[in-house]
C-alpha positions in Angstrom: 268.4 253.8 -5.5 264.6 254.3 -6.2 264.7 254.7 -9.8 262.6 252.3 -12.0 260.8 250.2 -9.1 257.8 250.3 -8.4 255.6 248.7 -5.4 252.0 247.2 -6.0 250.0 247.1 -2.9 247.0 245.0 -2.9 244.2 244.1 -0.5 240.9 244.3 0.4 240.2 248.0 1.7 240.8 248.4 4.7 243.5 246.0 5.3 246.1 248.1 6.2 247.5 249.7 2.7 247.6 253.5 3.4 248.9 253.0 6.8 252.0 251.0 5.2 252.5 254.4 3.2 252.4 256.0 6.0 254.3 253.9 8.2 257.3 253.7 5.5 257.2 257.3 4.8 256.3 256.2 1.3 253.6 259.3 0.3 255.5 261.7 -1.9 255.6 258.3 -4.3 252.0 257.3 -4.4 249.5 256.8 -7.3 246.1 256.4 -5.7 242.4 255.8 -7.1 241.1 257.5 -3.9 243.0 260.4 -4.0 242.2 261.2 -7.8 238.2 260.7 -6.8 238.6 263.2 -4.4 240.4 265.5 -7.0 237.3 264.6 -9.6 234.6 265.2 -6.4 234.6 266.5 -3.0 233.3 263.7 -0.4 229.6 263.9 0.5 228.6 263.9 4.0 226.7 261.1 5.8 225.1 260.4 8.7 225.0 263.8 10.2 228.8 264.4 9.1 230.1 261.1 10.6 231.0 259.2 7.6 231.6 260.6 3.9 230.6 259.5 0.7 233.5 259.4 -2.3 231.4 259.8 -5.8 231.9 256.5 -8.1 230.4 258.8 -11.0 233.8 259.4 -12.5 235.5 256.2 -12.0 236.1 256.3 -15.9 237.7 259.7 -15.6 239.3 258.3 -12.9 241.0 255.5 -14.4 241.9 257.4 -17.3 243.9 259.9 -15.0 245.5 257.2 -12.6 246.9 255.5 -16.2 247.7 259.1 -18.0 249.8 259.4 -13.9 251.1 255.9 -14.4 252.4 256.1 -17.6 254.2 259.1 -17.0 256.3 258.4 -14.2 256.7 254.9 -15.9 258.4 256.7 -18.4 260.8 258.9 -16.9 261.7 256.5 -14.5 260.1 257.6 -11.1 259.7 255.6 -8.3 255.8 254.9 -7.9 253.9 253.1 -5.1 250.8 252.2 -6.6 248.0 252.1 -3.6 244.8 250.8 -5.0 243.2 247.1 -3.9 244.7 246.0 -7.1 242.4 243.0 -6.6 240.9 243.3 -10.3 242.8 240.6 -12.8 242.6 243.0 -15.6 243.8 246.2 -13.9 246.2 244.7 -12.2 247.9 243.1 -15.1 247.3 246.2 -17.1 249.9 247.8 -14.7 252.5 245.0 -14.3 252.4 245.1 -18.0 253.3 248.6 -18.5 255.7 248.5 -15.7 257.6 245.5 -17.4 257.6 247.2 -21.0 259.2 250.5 -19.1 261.9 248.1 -17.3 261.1 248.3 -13.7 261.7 246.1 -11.4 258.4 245.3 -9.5 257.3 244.5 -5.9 253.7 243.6 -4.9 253.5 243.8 -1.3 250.2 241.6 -0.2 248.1 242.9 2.5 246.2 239.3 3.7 244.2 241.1 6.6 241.2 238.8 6.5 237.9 239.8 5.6 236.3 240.1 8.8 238.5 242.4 10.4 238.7 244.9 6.9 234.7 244.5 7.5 235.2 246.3 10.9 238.1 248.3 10.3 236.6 249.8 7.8 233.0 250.7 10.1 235.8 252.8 12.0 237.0 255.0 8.8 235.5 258.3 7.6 235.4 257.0 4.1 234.2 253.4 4.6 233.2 251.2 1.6 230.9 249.1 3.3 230.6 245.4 4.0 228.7 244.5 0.9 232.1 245.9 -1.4 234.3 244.3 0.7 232.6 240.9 0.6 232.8 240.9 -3.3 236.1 242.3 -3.4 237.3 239.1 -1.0 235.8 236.5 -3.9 238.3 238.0 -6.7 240.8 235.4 -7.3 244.6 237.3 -6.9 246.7 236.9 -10.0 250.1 235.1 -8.9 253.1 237.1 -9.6 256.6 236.1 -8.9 258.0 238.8 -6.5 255.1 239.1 -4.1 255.8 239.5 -0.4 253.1 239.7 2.9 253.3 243.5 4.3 254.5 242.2 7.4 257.9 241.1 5.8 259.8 244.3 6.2 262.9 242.4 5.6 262.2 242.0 1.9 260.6 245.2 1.7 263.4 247.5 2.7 265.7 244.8 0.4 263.9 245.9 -2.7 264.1 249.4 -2.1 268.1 249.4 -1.3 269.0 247.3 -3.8 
């Protein structure tokens, strides 16, 4: 049922990604940036421990990692949830790319939570990105791709992964 499909979110943080994994059950499939930084580092603590810091030092080693992960389950077929902002033109494309040269058929489920409420969603989280990343994550222009749906469309959602 699950095999070769893979599902792209992408948002701004805080828009509502993680909880969608979470809401649909989807973790044991997920391929996350965040996760991998807290592998590279442990989070610093903030603010008399009421916020934490994730390092940015290793995002090369990072990224490196997440495509080593990708390109693995890509090639023996496993079902992947990709939970990064995807908002980057380049990275972005670098995964539909490799998805489409392994065969899968791909979803990108859009999370269009507007700006201002990511901006205070995200004053509320224990790993917040801050307003200033968020703002200059909400000027990249999305890259159009044919099967994109809006998160709220469970409809098509649970469609793709039955079919």
């Amino acid at each position: 049922m699950f095999n070769k499909k893979i599902v792209i979110l992408r948002g701004l943080p805080a828009s509502g990604k993680s909880t969608f994994v979470k809401k649909n059950h989807l973790h044991d499939y997920v391929l996350s940036m965040d996760i991998l930084r807290k592998m590279f580092c442990a989070p610093i603590s903030i603010d008399d421990g009421k916020y934490f810091h994730i390092s940015q030092d290793y995002n090369k080693q990072v990224a490196e990692m997440f495509m080593t992960l990708l390109k693995a389950r890509l090639a023996n077929g496993s079902f992947t949830v990709v939970d990064n902002t995807n908002l980057s033109a380049r990275g972005f494309n670098e995964i539909i790319d490799l998805a489409k040269s392994h065969g899968f058929e791909i979803l990108v489920v859009d999370f269009n939570t507007p700006m201002n409420e990511c901006i205070e969603r995200d004053k509320l989280r224990t790993f917040a990105v801050g307003e200033n990343v968020i703002r200059k994550m909400a000027s990249y222009k999305k890259v159009e791709f044919e099967n994109t749906i809006d998160s709220n469309d469970k409809g098509s959602f649970n469609k793709f992964l039955n079919k």
